[in-house]
C-alpha positions as CSV (number, residue, x, y, z in Angstrom):
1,X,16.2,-9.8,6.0
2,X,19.0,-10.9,3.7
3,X,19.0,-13.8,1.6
4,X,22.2,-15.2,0.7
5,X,23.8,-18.8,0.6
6,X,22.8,-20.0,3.8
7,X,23.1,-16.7,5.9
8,X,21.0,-14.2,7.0
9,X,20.5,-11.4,8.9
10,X,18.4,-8.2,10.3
11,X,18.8,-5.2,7.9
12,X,21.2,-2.1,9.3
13,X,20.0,1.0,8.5
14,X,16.3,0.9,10.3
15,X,16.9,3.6,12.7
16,X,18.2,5.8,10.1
17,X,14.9,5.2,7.7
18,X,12.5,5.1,11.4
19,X,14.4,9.0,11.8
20,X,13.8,9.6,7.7
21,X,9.9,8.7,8.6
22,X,8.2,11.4,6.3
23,X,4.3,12.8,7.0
24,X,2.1,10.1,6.2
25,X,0.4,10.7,2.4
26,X,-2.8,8.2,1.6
27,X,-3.2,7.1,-2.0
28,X,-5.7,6.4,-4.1
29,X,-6.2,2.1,-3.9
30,X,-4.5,1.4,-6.7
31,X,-5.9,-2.3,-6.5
32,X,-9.6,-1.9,-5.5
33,X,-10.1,-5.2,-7.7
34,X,-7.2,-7.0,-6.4
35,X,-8.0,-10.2,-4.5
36,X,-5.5,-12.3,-3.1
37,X,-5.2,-15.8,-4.6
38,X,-5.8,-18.8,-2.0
39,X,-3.7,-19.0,0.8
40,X,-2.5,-14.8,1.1
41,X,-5.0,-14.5,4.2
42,X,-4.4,-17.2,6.6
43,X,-1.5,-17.9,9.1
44,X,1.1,-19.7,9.8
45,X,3.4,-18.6,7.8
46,X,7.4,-19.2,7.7
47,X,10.5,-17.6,6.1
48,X,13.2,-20.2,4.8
49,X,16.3,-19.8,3.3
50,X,17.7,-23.4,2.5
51,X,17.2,-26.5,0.3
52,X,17.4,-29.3,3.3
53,X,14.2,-29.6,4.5
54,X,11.9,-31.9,3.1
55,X,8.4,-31.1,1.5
56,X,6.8,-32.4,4.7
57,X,8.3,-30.4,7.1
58,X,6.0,-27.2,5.7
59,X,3.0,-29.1,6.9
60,X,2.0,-26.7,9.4
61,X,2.9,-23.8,7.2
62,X,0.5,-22.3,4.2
63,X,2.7,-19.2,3.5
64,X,6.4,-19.6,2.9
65,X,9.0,-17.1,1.9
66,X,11.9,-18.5,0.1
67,X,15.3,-18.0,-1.2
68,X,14.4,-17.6,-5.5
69,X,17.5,-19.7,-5.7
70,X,18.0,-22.3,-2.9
71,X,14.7,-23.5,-2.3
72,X,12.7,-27.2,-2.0
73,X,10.8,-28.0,-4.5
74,X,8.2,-26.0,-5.2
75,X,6.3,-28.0,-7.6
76,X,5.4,-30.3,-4.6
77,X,4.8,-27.7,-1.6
78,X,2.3,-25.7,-4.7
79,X,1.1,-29.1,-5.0
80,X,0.3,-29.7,-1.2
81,X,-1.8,-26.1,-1.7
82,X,1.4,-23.7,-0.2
83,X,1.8,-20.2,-1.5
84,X,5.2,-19.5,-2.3
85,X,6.9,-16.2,-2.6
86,X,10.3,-15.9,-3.9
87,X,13.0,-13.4,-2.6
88,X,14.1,-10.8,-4.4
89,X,16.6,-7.9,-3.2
90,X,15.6,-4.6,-5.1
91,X,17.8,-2.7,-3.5
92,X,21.2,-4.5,-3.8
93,X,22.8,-6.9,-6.1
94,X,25.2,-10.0,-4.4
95,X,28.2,-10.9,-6.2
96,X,26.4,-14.8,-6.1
97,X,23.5,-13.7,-8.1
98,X,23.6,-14.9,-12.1
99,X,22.8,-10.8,-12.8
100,X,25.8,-9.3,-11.0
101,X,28.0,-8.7,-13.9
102,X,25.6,-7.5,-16.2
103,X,24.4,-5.0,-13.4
104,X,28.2,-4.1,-13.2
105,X,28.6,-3.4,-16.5
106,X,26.2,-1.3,-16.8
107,X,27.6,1.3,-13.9
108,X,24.6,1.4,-12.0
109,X,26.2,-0.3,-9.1
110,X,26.9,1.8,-6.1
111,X,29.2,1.4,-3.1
112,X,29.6,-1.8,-1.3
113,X,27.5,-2.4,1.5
114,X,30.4,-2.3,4.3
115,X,28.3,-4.5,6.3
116,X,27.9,-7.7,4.1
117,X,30.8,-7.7,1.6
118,X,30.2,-8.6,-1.8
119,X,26.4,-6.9,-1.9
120,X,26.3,-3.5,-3.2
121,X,23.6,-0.9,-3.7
122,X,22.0,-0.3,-6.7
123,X,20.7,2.7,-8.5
124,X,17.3,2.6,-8.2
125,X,16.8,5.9,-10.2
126,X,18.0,4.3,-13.4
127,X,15.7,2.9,-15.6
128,X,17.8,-0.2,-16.7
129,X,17.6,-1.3,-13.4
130,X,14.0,-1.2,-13.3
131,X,13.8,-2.9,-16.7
132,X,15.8,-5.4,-15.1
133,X,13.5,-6.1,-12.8
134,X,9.7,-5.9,-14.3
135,X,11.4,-8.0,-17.5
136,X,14.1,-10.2,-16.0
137,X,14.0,-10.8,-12.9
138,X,10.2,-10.6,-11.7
139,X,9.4,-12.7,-14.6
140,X,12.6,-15.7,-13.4
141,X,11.0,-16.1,-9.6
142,X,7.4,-16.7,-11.3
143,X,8.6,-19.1,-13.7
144,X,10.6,-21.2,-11.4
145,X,7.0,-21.5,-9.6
146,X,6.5,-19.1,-7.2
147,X,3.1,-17.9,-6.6
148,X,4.4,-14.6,-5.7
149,X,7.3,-12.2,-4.3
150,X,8.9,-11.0,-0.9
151,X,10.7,-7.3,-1.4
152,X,13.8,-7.0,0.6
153,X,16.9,-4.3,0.7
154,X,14.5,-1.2,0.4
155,X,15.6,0.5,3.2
156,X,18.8,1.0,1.5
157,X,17.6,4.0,-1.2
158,X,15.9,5.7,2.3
159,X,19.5,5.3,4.2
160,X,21.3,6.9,1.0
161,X,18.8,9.6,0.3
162,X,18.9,10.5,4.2
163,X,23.2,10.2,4.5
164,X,23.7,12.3,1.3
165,X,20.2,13.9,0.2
166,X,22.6,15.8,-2.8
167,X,24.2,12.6,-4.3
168,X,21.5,10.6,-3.8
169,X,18.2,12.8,-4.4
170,X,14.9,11.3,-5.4
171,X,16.2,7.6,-4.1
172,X,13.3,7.4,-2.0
173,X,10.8,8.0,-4.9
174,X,12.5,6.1,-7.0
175,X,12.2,2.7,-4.5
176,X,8.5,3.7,-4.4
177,X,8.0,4.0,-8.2
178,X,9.5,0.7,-8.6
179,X,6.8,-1.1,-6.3
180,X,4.1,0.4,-7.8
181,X,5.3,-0.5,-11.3
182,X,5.9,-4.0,-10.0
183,X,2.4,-3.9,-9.0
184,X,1.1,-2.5,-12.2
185,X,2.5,-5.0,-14.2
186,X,2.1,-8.2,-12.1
187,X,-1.8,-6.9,-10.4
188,X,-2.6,-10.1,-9.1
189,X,0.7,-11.2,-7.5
190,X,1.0,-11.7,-3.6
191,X,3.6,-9.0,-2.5
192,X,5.4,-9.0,0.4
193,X,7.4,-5.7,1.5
194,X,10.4,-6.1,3.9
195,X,10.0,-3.0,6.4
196,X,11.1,0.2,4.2
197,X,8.5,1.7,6.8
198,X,9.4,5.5,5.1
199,X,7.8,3.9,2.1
200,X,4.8,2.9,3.2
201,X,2.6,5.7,2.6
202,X,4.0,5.4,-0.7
203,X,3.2,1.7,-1.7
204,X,1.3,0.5,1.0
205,X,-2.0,0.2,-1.8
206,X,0.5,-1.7,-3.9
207,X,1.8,-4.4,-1.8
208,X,-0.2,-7.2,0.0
209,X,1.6,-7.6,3.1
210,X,4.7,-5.7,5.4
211,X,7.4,-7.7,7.2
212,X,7.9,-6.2,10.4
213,X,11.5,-7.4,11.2
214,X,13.2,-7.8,14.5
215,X,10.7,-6.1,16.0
216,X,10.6,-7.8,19.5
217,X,13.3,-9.7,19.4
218,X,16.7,-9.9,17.2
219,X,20.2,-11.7,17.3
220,X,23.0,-9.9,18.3
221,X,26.0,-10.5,16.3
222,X,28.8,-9.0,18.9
223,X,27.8,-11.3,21.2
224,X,26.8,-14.1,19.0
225,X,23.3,-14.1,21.1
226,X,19.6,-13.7,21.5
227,X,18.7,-10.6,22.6
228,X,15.3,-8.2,22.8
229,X,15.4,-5.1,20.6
230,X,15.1,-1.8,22.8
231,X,12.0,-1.1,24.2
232,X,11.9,2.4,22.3
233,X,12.6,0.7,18.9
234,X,9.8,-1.8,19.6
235,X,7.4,0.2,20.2
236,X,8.1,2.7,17.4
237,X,8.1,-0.4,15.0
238,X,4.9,-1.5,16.0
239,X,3.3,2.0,16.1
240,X,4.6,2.6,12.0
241,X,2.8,-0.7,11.3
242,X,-0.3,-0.4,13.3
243,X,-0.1,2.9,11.2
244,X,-0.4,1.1,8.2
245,X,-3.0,-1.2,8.9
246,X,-5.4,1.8,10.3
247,X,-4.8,3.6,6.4
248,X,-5.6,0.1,4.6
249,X,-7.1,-2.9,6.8
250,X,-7.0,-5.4,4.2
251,X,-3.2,-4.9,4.5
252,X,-1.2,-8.1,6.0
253,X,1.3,-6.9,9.0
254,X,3.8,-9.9,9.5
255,X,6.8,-10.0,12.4
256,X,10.0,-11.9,11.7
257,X,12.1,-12.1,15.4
258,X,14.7,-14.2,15.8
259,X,15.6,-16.3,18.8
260,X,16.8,-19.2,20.4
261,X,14.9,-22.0,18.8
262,X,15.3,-24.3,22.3
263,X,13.7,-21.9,24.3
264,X,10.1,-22.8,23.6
265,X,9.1,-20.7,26.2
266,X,10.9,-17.3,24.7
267,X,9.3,-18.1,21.5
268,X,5.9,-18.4,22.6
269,X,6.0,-15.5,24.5
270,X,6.9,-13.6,21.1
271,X,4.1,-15.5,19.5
272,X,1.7,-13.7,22.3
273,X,3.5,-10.5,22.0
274,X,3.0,-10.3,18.4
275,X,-0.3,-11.7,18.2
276,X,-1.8,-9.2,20.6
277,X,-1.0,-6.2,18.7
278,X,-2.7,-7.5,15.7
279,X,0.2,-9.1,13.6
280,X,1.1,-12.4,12.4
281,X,4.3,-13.6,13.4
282,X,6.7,-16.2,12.5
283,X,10.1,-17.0,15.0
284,X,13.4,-18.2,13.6
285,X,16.9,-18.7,14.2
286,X,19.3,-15.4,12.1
287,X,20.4,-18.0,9.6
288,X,17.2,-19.0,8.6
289,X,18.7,-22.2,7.6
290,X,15.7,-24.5,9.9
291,X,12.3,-24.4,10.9
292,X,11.4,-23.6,14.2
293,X,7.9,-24.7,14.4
294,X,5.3,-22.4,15.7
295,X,3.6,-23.1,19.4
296,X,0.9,-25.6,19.8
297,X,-2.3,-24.6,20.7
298,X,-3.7,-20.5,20.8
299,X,-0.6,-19.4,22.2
């Protein structure tokens, strides 16, 4: 799920990491004493990229994910007892964020990401970038309030290491050394993963809670529609995250799908979808721009 100014979108390169899927490896739990703060283990829950909405339109929410930069204010929604994680994209760097051209200079930018210009990958090998992101960046969403964070891009190092395993050797590891150094750093921070379903074996002790995107349903750019994702693709989604919750329980399995937010039907029949194998889910429109609000009653 890709945050930018007002637009977003499903990630591209799942079925190349779902084909990269690697022998599952337990860890060690890395954060026996961890214990989420208040709010990190109940439901509803939303994902919200704008600034529009007011405070009061979160009322039926307890667990947002926001943009880190265009965002409502978070004093009041941490006021009205909201947990708030703030997006972060480990994997890329956008031309609109304030770090681009210090990234740049530094030459640890890779090649553009054809499918959303201005956004390119990021070495996640080099060690400046990981600086960057324990000391700079981690540090600026938990300042500006947030209670915690929400990992997206991470499929990327997966899709390199899998197109070019030569030039792009020891990606993979690298994504998953990050995360757990995030999580060494910040122990007690809620963590939120975006898919990156190779790395779970990996980080899965280190991260709080897995998005699950598209899942069920997704939006359908070509034609600029609602559509459900392949019935092969679902259910190898939701077998790599029951997975996950079978090698650590106390780990959080969310679902992101996107639809048409006037068919209340459609969306409560995700709701029930989702909810029946054990996830929590949250429906929106791709942009991510409103709130579709969640179906009344124990649908």
């Amino acid at each position: 799920m890709r945050s930018n100014p007002r637009r977003s979108g499903r990630g591209i390169f799942l079925s190349t990491a779902l084909a990269a899927f690697a022998a599952l490896v337990g860890l060690g739990d890395a954060q026996a004493q961890f214990r989420a703060p208040r709010g990190t283990q109940a439901a509803p829950w939303l994902v919200y990229y704008a600034d529009s909405e007011p405070p009061e339109a979160f009322r039926a929410f307890d667990l947002l994910v926001l943009d880190s930069q265009f965002h409502p204010p978070l004093d009041v929604l941490r006021d009205r007892g909201k947990v708030l994680l703030g997006y972060i994209s480990l994997g890329e760097v956008e031309q609109h964020r304030p770090w681009f051209e210090a990234v740049r200079a530094e030459g640890i930018l890779l090649q553009e990401n054809r499918f959303w210009p201005g956004s390119f990958f990021v070495d996640l090998r080099d060690k400046r970038w990981v600086e960057r992101v324990i000391e700079e960046l981690v540090p600026a969403v938990l300042h500006a309030g947030f209670d915690g964070l929400f990992f997206d891009t991470l499929d990327n190092p997966l899709y390199l290491e899998e197109t070019d395993p030569q030039a792009y050797a020891g990606m993979t590891e690298a994504a998953a050394r990050l995360v757990r150094a995030i999580r060494l750093n910040y122990p007690t921070v809620p963590i939120m993963m975006n898919r990156a379903y190779g790395l779970l074996p990996e980080v899965e002790t280190a991260i709080d809670m897995v998005l699950g995107e598209s899942v069920y349903a997704d939006y359908d750019f070509e034609t600029e529609s609602y559509r459900h994702v392949e019935t092969a693709l679902y259910r190898e989604q939701v077998a790599l995250l029951k997975a996950a919750q079978a090698r650590r329980p106390a780990l959080r399995v969310m679902t992101l799908d996107y639809w048409n937010p006037e068919d209340r039907a459609g969306i409560e029949e995700i709701y029930r979808v989702q909810r029946s194998n054990g996830f929590e889910p949250y429906v929106a429109t791709i942009n991510l721009d409103v709130i579709v609000p969640p179906p009344s009653g124990g649908e």
